[in-house]
C-alpha positions, 0 to 999 in steps of 0.5 A, spaced: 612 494 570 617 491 572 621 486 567 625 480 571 631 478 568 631 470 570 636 468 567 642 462 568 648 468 572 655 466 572 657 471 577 665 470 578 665 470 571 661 476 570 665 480 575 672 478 572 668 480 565 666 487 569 673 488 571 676 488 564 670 492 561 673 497 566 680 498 562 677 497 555 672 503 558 679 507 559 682 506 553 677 506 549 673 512 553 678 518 551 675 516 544 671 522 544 674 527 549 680 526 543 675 529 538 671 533 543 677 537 545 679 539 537 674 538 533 671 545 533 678 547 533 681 543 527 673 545 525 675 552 524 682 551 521 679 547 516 672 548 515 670 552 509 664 555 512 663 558 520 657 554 520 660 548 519 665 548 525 662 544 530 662 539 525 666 533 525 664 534 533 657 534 530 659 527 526 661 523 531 655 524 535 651 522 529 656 516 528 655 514 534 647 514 533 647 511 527 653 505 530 648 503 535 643 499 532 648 496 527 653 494 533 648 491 537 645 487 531 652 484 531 653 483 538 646 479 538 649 476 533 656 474 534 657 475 541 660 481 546 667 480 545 666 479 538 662 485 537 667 489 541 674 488 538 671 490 531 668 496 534 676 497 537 678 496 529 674 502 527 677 505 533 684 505 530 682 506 522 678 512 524 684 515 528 688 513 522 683 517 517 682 523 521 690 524 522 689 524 515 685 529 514 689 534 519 696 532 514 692 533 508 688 539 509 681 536 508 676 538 512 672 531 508 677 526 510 678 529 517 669 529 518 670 522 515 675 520 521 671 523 527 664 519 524 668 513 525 670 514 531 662 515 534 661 508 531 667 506 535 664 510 541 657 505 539 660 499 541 664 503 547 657 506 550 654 498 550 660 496 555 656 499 561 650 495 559 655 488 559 657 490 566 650 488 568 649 482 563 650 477 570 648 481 576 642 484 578 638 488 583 642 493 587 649 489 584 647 491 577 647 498 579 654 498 581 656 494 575 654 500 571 658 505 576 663 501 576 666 501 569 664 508 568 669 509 573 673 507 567 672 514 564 676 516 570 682 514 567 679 517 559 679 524 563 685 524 564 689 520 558 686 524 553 686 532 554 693 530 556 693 527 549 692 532 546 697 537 550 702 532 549 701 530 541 698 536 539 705 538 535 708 531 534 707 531 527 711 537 525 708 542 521 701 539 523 698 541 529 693 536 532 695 531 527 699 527 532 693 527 538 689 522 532 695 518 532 694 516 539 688 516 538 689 510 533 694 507 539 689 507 544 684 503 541 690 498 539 691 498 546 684 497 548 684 490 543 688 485 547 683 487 553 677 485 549 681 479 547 680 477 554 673 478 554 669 472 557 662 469 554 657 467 560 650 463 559 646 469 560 650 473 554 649 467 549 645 468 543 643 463 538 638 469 534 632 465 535 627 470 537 624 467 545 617 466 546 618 470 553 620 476 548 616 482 546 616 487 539 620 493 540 614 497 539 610 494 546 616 495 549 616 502 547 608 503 549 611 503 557 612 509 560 617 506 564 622 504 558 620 512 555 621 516 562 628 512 562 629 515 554 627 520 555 632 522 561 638 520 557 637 524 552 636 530 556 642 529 561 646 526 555 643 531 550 644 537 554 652 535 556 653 535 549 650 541 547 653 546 552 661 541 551 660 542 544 661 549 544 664 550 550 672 550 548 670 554 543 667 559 547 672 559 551 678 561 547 673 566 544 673 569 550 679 570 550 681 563 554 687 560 551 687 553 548 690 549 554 685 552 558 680 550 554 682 543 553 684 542 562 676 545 561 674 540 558 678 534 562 675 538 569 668 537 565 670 529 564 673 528 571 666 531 574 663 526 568 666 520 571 669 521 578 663 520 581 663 513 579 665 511 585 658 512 590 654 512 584 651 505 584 651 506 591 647 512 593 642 509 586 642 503 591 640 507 598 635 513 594 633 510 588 635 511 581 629 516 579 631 520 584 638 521 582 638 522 576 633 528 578 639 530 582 643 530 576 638 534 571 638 540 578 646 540 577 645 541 569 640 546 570 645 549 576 651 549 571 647 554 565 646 559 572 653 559 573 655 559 566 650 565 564 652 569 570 660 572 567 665 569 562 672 568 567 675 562 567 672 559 573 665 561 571 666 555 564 671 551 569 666 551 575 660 550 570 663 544 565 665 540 573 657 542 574 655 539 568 659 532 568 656 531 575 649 532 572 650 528 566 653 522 572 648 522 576 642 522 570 645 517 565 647 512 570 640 512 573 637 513 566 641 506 564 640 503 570 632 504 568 633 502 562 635 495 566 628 495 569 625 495 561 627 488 559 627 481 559 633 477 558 632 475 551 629 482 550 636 485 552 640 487 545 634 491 541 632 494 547 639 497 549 640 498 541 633 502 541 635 506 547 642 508 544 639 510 537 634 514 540 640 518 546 644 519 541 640 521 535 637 526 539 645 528 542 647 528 534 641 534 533 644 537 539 651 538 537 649 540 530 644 545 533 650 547 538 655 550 532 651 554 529 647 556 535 653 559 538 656 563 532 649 566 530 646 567 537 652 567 543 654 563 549 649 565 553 642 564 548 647 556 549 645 556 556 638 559 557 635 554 552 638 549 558 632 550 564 626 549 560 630 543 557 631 540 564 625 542 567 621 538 562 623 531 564 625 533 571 617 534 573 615 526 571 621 524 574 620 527 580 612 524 580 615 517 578 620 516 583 614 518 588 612 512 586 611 505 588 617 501 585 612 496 581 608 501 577 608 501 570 
């Protein structure tokens, strides 16, 4: 059924909250395009076994899945803005320990850097859910949107990051792109600092008789149809963009191409934004994240049909457009599960189990890819997508208070 979410709303603070939530997203989303971009490079130069490449992108995933639970218990607990400035100090260290491990030449330290980054990229992750903490209905819905539009800006400041930092450390290739890596989590601090608590986001750790166990909450079919198309749009996207730098350069594609590839991909991410919450308004949420895993499955048809620049480009912007439109209306399902006092583990349950299953998917992606190709990559997306997209079809064919 479908949960509402009665609570005390401060709208004027909400909105400003969005507002700063947006910028905070812009620094703190080229997190992840900083490691995406190099991981599997510096992974090469470093890793002492041709499995283990894609590892420390592989890590990042997994500390993103492993930081949920933790940052949601600590935003439960303490509050958004407090959770969310340590989260931006985990930003700056791992930065730090990963430039390290470049300098030093030690693949460990540099995997314990991009590990750190994800449990930074846990508390970046929850900034689309907070956006929605004091609005509701088809305002929520564009709340969501609306700091993804954030990302817009985290697709262009960190492949150019990496283009532009990549020899500032002489001698150390890439070093320099994990010092500004460090500065933009510093720069994202004082946003945070502005951060406002509201009525609707204010805890006090007591369990509210309105709450349900995370268990009864799982039992729902809505609340494992909203999961499960986060994993898929989620886990496919990072399953192919793991590899895909990789895979370009493989194929005779420089690494400027790859990392524009990768920019392009993150652009086709975010740029749709703009309409996202509008169009989920008018068609409904389920039917575009249906939209979304066709263009997914569109991508690997274009993907599998040559290795030209234009087939990684064109197959990379299909992809993020996918993703788009299936994880924002995979999270704006997500806001239909809960209650208000039901809100931090139910959002941290959803994270956990996205991004677990994206952790796998990564890890899988390197080693499939140096044992099987770019092509074996691509063919294992159809069936993927098909499997949820054939529920989510019936579901959004269904009247809207169906369990």
């Amino acid at each position: 059924m479908n949960i509402a979410q009665n609570a005390p709303v401060d709208t004027a603070v909400g909105k400003r909250n969005g507002w700063i939530l947006t910028v905070a997203q812009a620094f703190g989303g080229a997190n992840a395009p900083i490691v995406i971009s190099l991981g599997g490079l510096v992974g090469q130069k470093l890793s002492p076994d041709p499995d283990l490449i894609t590892l420390p992108v592989s890590l990042l995933n997994l500390g993103l899945a492993l930081g949920a639970l933790p940052a949601a218990y600590v935003m439960r607990r303490f509050g958004r803005r407090s959770g969310y400035l340590f989260g931006t100090t985990i930003g700056m260290i791992s930065g730090l320990i990963a430039a390290m491990g470049i300098i030093l030449s030690s693949f460990v330290i540099f995997c314990l850097g991009t590990c750190m980054a994800g449990f930074y990229s846990s508390y970046v992750q929850s900034y689309r859910f907070a956006a929605a903490d004091n609005v509701s209905g088809a305002e929520g819905q564009k709340a969501i949107a609306r700091v993804m539009v954030g990302g817009l800006v985290a697709a262009i400041i960190g492949p150019q990051l990496v283009i532009w930092t990549r020899d500032a450390v002489p001698g150390t290739a890439f070093a320099g792109s994990f010092i500004s890596q460090l500065l933009l989590a510093a720069l994202a601090f004082p946003v945070l600092w502005s951060l406002r608590s509201t009525a609707a986001t204010r805890t006090t750790g007591a369990t509210s008789s309105a709450e349900r166990p995370l268990l009864e909450i799982l039992s729902s079919r809505r609340y494992l149809l909203a999961i499960a198309t986060g994993v898929v749009s989620y886990g496919l996207m990072t399953f192919v963009m793991t590899a895909s730098p990789i895979a370009m350069v493989g194929h005779g594609h420089s690494i400027d191409q790859a990392a524009l590839g990768i920019q392009w991909h993150i652009l086709a991410m975010y740029g749709p934004s703009f309409i996202t919450g509008r169009l989920m308004v008018r068609f409904g949420k389920e039917r575009i994240a249906a939209v979304g895993l066709l263009l997914i499955g569109s991508s690997a048809a274009v993907a599998l049909s040559g290795f030209d620049i234009a087939h990684f480009w064109v197959s990379l912007i299909l992809l993020g457009i996918g993703w788009n439109f299936g994880f924002i209306g995979a999270t704006s399902m997500v806001g239909d599960c809960h209650t208000p006092a039901e809100r931090s583990k139910v959002q941290g349950a959803n994270d956990f189990l996205v991004f677990g299953t994206v952790a796998c998917a990564s890890f899988f992606s390197g080693s499939l890819l140096h044992s099987s190709g770019w092509e074996t990559i691509n063919w294992i997306v159809l069936p993927a997508c098909a499997l949820v997209l054939v529920p989510l079809v019936w579901r959004a064919a269904r009247p809207l208070s169906a369990a």
